[in-house]
Structures are given as C-alpha cells and as structure tokens.
C-alpha positions in Angstrom: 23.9 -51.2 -35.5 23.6 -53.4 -32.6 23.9 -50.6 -30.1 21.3 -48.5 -31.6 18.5 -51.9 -32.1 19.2 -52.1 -28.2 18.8 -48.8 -27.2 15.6 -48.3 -29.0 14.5 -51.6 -27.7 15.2 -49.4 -23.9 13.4 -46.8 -25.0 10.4 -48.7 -26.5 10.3 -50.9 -22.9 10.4 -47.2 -20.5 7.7 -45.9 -22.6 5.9 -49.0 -22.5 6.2 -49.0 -18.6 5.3 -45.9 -18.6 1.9 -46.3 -20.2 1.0 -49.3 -18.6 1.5 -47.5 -15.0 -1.5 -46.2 -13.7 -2.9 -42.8 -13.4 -5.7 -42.6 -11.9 -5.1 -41.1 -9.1 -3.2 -38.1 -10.2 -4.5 -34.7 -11.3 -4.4 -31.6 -14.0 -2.4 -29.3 -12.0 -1.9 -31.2 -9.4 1.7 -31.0 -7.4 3.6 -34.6 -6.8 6.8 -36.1 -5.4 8.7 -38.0 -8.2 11.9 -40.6 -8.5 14.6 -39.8 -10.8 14.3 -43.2 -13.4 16.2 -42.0 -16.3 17.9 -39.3 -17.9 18.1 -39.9 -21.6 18.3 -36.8 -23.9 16.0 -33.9 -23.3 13.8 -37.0 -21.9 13.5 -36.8 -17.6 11.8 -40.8 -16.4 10.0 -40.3 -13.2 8.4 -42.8 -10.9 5.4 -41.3 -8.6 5.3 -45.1 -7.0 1.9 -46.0 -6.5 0.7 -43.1 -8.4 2.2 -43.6 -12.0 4.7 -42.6 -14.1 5.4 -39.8 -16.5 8.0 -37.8 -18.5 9.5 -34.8 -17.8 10.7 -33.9 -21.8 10.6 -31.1 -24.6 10.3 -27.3 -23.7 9.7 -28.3 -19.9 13.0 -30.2 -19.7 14.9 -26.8 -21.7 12.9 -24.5 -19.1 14.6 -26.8 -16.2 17.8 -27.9 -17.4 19.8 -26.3 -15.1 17.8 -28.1 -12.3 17.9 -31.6 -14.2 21.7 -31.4 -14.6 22.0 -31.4 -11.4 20.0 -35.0 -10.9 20.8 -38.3 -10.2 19.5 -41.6 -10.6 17.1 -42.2 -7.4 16.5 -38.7 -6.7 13.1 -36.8 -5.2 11.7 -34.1 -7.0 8.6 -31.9 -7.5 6.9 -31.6 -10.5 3.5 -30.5 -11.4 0.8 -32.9 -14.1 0.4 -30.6 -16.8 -1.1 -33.6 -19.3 -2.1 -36.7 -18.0 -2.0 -38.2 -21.0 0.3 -36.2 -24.1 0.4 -37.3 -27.5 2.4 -40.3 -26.7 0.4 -41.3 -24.2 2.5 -40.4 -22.0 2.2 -38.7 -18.5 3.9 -35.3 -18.6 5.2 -33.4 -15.9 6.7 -29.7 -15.6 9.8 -29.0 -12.9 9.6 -25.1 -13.0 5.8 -24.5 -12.8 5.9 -26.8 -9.7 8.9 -24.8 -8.3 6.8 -21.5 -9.1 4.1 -22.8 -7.3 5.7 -24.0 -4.3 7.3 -20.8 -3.6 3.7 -19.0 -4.6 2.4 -21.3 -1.6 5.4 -20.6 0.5 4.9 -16.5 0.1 0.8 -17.2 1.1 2.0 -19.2 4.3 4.5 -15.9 5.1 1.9 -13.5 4.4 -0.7 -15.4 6.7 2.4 -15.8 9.2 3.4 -12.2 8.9 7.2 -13.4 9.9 9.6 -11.3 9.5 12.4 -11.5 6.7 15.7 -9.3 6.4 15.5 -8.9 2.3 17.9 -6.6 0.3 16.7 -3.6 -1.2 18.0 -4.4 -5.3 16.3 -0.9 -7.1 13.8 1.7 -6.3 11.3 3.8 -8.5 9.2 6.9 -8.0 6.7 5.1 -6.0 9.0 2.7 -3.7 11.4 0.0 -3.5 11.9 -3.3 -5.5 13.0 -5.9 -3.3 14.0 -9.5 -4.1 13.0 -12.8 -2.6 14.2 -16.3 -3.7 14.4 -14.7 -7.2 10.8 -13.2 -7.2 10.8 -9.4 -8.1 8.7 -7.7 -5.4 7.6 -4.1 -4.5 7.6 -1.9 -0.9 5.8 1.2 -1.5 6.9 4.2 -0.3 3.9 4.6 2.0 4.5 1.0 3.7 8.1 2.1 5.1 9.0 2.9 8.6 8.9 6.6 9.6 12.6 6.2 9.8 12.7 5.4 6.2 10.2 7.4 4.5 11.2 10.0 2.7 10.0 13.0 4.5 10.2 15.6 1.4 8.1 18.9 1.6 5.4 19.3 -0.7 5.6 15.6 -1.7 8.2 16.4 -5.0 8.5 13.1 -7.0 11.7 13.7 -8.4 13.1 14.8 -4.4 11.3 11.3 -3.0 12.2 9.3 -5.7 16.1 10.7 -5.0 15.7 9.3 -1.0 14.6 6.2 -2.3 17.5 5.6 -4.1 19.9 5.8 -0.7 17.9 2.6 0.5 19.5 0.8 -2.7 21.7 -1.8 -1.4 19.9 -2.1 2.6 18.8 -4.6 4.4 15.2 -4.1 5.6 13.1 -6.6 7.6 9.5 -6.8 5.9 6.5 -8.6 5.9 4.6 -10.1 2.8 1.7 -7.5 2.6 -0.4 -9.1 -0.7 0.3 -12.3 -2.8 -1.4 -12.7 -6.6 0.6 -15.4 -8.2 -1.8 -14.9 -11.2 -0.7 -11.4 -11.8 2.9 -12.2 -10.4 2.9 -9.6 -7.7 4.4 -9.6 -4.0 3.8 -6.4 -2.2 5.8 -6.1 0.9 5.7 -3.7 4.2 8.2 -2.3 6.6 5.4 -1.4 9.3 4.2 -3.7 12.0 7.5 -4.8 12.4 9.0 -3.8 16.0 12.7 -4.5 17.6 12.8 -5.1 21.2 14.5 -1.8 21.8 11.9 0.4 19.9 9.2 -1.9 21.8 11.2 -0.8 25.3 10.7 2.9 23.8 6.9 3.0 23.0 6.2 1.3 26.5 7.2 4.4 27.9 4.2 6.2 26.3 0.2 6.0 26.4 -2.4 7.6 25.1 -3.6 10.9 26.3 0.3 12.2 27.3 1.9 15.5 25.5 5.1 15.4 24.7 7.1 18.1 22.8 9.9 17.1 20.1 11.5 18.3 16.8 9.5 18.0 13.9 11.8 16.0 11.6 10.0 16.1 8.1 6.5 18.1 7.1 4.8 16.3 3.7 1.6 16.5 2.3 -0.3 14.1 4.8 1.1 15.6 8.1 4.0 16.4 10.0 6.8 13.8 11.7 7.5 15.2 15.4 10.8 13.1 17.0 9.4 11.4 20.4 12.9 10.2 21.0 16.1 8.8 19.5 14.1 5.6 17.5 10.9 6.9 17.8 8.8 9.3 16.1 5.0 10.1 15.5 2.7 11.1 13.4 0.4 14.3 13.2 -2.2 13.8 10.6 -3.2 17.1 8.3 -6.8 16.1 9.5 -5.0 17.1 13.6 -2.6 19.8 12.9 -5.4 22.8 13.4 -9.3 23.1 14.0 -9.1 24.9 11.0 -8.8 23.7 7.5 -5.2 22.4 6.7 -4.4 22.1 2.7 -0.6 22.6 2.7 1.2 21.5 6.1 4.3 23.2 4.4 2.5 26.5 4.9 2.2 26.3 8.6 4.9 23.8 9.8 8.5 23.7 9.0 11.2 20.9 9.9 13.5 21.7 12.9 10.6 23.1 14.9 9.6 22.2 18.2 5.8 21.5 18.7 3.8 20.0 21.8 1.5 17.4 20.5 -1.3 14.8 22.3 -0.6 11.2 21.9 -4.2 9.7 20.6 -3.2 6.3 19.5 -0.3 4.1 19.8 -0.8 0.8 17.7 2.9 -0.9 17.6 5.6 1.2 16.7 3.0 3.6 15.0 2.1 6.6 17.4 -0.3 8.8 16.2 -0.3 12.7 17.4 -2.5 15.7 17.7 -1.7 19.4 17.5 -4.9 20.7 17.5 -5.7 18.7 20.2 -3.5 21.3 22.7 -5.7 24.7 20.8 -9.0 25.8 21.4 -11.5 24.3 19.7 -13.1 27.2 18.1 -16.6 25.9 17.9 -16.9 26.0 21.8 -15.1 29.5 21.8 -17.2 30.6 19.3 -20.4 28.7 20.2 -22.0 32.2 22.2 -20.5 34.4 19.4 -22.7 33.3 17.0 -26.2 32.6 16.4 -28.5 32.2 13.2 -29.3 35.3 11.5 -26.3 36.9 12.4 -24.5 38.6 9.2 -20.7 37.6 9.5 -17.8 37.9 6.7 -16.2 35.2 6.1 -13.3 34.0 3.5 -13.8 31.7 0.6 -10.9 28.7 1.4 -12.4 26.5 -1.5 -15.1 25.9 -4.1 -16.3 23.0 -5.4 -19.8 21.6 -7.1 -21.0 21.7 -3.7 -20.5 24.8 -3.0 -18.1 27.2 -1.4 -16.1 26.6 2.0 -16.5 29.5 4.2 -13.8 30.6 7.5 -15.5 32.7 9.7 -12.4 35.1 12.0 -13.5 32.8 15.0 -11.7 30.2 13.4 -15.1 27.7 12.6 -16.1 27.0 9.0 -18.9 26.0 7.3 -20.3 26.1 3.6 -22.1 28.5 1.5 -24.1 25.9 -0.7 -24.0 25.7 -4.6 -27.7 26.6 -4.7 -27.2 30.0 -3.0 -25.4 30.8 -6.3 -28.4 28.8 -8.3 -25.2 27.6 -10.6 -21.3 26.7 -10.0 -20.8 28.6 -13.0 -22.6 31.5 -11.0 -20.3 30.6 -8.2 -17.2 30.9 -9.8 -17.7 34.5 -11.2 -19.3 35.7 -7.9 -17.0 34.9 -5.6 -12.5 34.6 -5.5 -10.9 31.9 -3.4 -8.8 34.0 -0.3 -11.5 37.0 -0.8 -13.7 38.1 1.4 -17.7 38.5 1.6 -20.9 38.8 3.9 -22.6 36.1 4.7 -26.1 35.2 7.0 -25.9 32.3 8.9 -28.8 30.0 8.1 -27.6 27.0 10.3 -25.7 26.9 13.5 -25.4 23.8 15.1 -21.6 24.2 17.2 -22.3 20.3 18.9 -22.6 18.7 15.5 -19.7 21.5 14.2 -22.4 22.7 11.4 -22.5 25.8 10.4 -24.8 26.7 6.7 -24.2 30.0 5.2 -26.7 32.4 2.7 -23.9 34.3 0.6 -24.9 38.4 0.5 -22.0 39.2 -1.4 -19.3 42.2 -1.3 -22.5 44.9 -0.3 -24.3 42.7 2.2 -27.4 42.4 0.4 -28.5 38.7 -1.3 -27.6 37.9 -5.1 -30.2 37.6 -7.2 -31.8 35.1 -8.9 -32.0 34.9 -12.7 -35.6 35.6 -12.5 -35.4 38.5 -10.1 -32.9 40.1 -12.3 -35.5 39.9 -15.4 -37.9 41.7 -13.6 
C-alpha cells in the first residue's frame, strides 16, 4: 500500500512538472529535440529544456514501441507536437510521425540534390520497378530506366515487358529521387541522368552532327535502339526514322540490323539519332514535281475528325480536310485507309512542308455535295 501511495505521489509530481513547464514557444506540427525523463508504462517523459515538456503515451507510444524500447534515461530524440495541450493538459508528442517526416525532408533534400543512391530492386509491375528506400515503398517506371535496362520489346507487349522487368528483381541500380509527395506517399525514382566515368569517357568521343552505323539492338513503339558501342547506345525517335509517316517501327526496322544514323543531340549519357536525317527529304525532291492544281493520287495513311492523311508516290504528305467530305461520316464511307484516290492540290507550300488536298475520288471528278446531289 505504501508503494503504490508513493508511486502515485511520482506520478502526480511528473505531471504536475509537466503542466507547469512552459509552452509557449512550441508549435502544432512542429518538429523538436526531446530528453528521455521517464519511461513509466505506455507513458514516454520528455524534457524539450527551455521549450517545455510533454508526453509521449497511448496509441503514439504502441505505434513506436519498438523505438522506445530501445531508450534510455538521458537520451535525444525527435518527436513531432501533435496537441499542445491534451485532455490532461498535457503536451503530447508523436515519435513515428516525426520519423516520417524527417525522412519526407531527407527524400526533398535528395531530390533537390539529385545524388545518386545504389537502391535494390524489391518487385516490379507492368509499368516498372518498386524499389525500397529506408523502408519507404517507391516506384521507377519503366520509361525512366537506362537504355541498357529498358525492356526493348517489339510492338510494346505488356505481358513481354512486364516479363524483362521481372529479371531486374533482386539488382542494384543507382537512381535519383525524380518526384516527392509525402501527402500522397509517393517517391518516383529515375535511372537516367546518372553517368559512370567510363560511359562519360564513351560519349566524349561523339558530338553532334557525326554518323555512325551500329546494330539496332531493340525496335518498340517510340523508336528504334541503334548500339554506338559496347556501353553506349542511342536513340532514333519514330518522329526521325523516315520523312514519311512512321506508325509501327516494327514494320520497317528489325533488331540485329545495321543502320547509319546522324547524331542530333547528346545530353549526358542520352544520345539522340536520326535516320531520316541520311534520306532525301522528299519535299526538296519533290518541290519542282508539284505545283497547285496538279491532279495526283495519293493513298489514304489515316483518318481522323480532321480529315484524311494523304501520301503522295514522292514520298510528301499532306491532308485532304474533313470539309472536302462536308461530314466524317461522309469520309468514312468515301474513302478506305491503304486505298488509293485522285486528288487536286489546293495548297503547296514545300518550305513550310504544307501540302492541302481537294479529294476527286476513284474517277477523278469532285464528290458532290448533298445539295448538288438533290438537284
């Protein structure tokens, strides 16, 4: 009985103390440096110094436990206010939101940094990598990895990419932080910008404006992957693979060939290429074979609200425009993506690469209107 009136007298004095300290100085949300008092229970006594008091206790001292355990009498610790005055009175405190914000700042500061961390690849998805860092869950997508690393699958199959990922499961990458939201949680990493000194000894040896020829390693949906070198490859856009329009690289370019290519940008390790850089640009070839009013036939590539897409045999194309066929409707049931059909050109502007078409159909003479037709 004794024992108990004397430790309730403890308790009643370290509350007491606590109270009476002041707390004006400290703030909702606010991150502070705290003293180990007391351990009593699920009860945590810190001393702030100057600043105050408070308690670390209840489901904040469960949701650290594992770190309070480890305390001892005297010991420095960061805790964040989450009450400044609870319904004790009491200042309370919270060890694992402090912890998660202090590594939320610590990710900012890498992201702003851009150093470089050698992280584990712990699971991949469809769409990338998960990778961990100081027990955060974060994501590399698939279009932030390395042209060594990307999965270079033809037609851009899911299932195939998603089966590459998966043999990066278990390596070590060096990334970047790309994007921090600790609100949503989310830590978006990169593989590119990142450059070893021997890669960086291979892209000196390249500038803009050279041609160099090398195996084209992977063809996907955006381009192809030719091979510079042993560690270093580049990348030929869909938008520089031909003068003319490109929808499927896979129909033109397969892996294992060897192409010539123009170097027109090198920023880092990322080397950007041209094919159609080494053709003949067809709207200089073509610029004295056509002129308006000539009738030409031409092949429907692609229809949209806008109209149709037109490829003339001199390679240049232009577009036949929706109101030629007064309705897309119209459009559609006049004219058969691949086919053929006469056209006058209305527009032909080779400089500005321009060219407007009048659609005349499979006969060569115009479609008519809805109103001609009634008459």
């Amino acid at each position: 009985m004794l024992v108990t009136l004397e430790t309730d007298k403890k308790n009643t004095v370290m509350e007491e103390l606590l109270k009476s300290k002041s707390r004006a100085f400290l703030k909702l949300g606010e991150l502070v440096e705290g003293a180990v008092l007391q351990k009593r229970g699920t009860n945590l006594f810190l001393d702030l110094g100057d600043r105050g008091m408070g308690i670390v206790f209840g489901r904040e001292f469960q949701n650290a436990k594992d770190i309070i355990k480890k305390l001892k009498i005297g010991d420095l610790i960061s805790v964040k206010v989450v009450d400044l005055e609870n319904e004790n009175g009491l200042v309370e405190f919270s060890i694992k939101e402090a912890g998660s914000d202090v590594l939320w700042k610590e990710a900012a500061a890498l992201k702003e940094s851009q150093d470089a961390l050698e992280l584990k690849v712990t699971d991949s998805n469809k769409g990338g990598l998960v990778i961990e860092w100081k027990g955060v869950k974060g994501f590399l997508p698939a279009s932030q990895l390395s042209s060594a690393h990307y999965p270079k699958v033809e037609g851009g199959d899911k299932e195939k990419i998603s089966e590459e990922l998966k043999k990066l499961i278990g390596q070590t990458l060096s990334l970047i932080v790309l994007d921090v939201s600790p609100k949503e949680e989310k830590l978006i990493f990169s593989e590119k910008g990142i450059i070893s000194e021997d890669v960086k000894k291979i892209v000196e040896k390249y500038k803009v404006g050279d041609v160099i020829e090398g195996e084209i390693t992977g063809v996907v949906e955006f381009g192809v992957f030719i091979k510079l070198e042993e560690g270093l490859e580049g990348l030929a856009h869909i938008s520089e693979l031909d003068w003319a329009l490109v929808e499927n690289p896979a129909s033109i370019f397969k892996a294992g060939e060897i192409k010539k290519a123009k170097i027109i940008a090198i920023d880092g390790d990322k080397v950007s290429l041209s094919i159609k850089a080494l053709l003949p640009d067809p709207w200089i070839v073509g610029k004295d074979k056509h002129k308006k009013g000539d009738i030409v036939e031409g092949k429907i590539l692609r229809i949209n609200k806008f109209g149709a897409l037109i490829l003339l045999d001199s390679g240049i194309y232009g577009l036949s425009h929706i109101s030629e066929f007064e309705t897309e409707r119209k459009m559609r049931d006049s004219v058969k993506v691949g086919e053929n059909y006469l056209f006058q050109i209305a527009v032909f502007q080779p400089e500005q690469k321009k060219l407007s078409l009048s659609f005349l159909g499979k006969d060569g003479q115009p479609k008519k209107s809805s109103e001609e037709e009634k008459k």
